[in-house]
N, C-alpha and C positions, 0 to 999 in steps of 0.2 A: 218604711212606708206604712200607712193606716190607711186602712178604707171603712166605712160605715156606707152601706146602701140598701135601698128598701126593694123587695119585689115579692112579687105573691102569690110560692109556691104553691096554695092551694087552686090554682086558674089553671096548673098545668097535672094532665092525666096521662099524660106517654110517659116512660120510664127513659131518664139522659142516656150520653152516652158514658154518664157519671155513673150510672148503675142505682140511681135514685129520681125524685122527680124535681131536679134543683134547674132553672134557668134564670136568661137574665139578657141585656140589653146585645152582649156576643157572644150570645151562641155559645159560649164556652162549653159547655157537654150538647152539643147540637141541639138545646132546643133554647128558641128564645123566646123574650118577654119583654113587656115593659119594665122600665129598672129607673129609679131616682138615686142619683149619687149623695147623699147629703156631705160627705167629703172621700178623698182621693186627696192625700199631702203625705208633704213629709218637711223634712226642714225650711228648704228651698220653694217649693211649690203647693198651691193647693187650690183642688178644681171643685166644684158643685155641678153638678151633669141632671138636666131631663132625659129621658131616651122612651120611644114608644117603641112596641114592638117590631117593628121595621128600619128602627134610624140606630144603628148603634153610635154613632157621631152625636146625636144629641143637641140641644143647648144650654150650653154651659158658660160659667164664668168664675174666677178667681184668678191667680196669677202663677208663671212658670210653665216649663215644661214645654216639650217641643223634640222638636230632628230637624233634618235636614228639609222634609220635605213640609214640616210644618211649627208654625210657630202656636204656646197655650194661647189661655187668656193673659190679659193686662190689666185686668179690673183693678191690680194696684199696683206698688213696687218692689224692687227687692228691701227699699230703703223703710218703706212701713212693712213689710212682713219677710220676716226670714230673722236669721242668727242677727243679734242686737237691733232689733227692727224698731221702727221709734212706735210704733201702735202694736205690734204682737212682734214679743222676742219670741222665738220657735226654740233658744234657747231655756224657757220653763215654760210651766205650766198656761194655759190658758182656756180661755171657755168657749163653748160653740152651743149657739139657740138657733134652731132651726123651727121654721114656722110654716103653716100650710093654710093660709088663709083660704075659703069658698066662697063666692058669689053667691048671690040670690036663693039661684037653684041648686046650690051645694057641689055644684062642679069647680074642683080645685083653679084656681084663679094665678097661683104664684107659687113660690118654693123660694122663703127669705132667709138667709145666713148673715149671724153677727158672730164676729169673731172679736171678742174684750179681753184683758187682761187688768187685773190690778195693778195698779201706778202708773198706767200708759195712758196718754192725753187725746187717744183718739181710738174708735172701735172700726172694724172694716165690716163691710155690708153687701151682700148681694141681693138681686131683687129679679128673679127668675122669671118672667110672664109672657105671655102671649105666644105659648111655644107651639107650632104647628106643623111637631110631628116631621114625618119624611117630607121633605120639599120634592123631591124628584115624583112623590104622587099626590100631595095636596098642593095647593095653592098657598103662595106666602101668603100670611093674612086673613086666612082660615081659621086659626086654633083651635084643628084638630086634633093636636097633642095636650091638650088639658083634659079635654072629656076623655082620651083613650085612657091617662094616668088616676084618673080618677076614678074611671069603672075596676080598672086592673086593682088598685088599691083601698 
């Protein structure tokens, strides 16, 4: 497994339960934060996560991954992505552009992933936006989780 994700240790002043001042969308040393996943994969699956400091579920998208009591995303297949995949073999190398586009007033808009490889006849793409944070205290349709990701970052 790989994970690359961004969050910004300097917003946090209490000392973890990590015995430094590291946090992030769970709490993992009790303190948390806003956190963007840019990836979470491995052969089989791979996720791209928003998360404001209160939703560690996020929204996300890519494909794989799951339990019993929940299935990932499907943003594609296993037949384009995974071991001999006809758009990313996970079998070698390949590239990942992450993008952060801002609106007008510089408040992050999107969080875009392209996943290319050389000799493969198609690229996978996600296209992050209008993410509004914890649903259980904003309103769908809000997009209060851009400006939280964007002050945090």
């Amino acid at each position: 497994n790989a994970a690359l994700y961004l969050t910004n240790l300097q917003q946090n002043t209490n000392i973890s339960g990590c015995f430094d001042y590291y946090c992030d969308a769970n709490s993992v040393c009790n303190v948390p934060c806003p956190e963007i996943d840019v990836m979470e994969a491995n052969r089989l699956a791979w996720h791209s996560t928003l998360h404001t400091l209160d939703d560690r579920f996020g929204k996300g998208g890519g494909y794989g991954g799951g339990g019993p009591e929940w299935s990932g995303p499907r943003d594609w297949n296993s037949a384009q992505y995974g071991p001999n995949g006809t758009c990313v073999d996970t079998n070698a190398p390949f590239q990942v552009a992450a993008a952060f586009p801002v609106d007008q007033d510089g408040i992050l808009s999107a969080m875009t992933i392209t996943l290319s490889q050389a000799g493969r006849p198609c690229n996978l793409s996600l296209n992050l936006r209008g993410y509004d944070g914890n649903t259980s205290k904003w309103k769908t349709g809000s997009g209060h989780g851009m400006p939280e990701l964007t002050e945090a970052l």
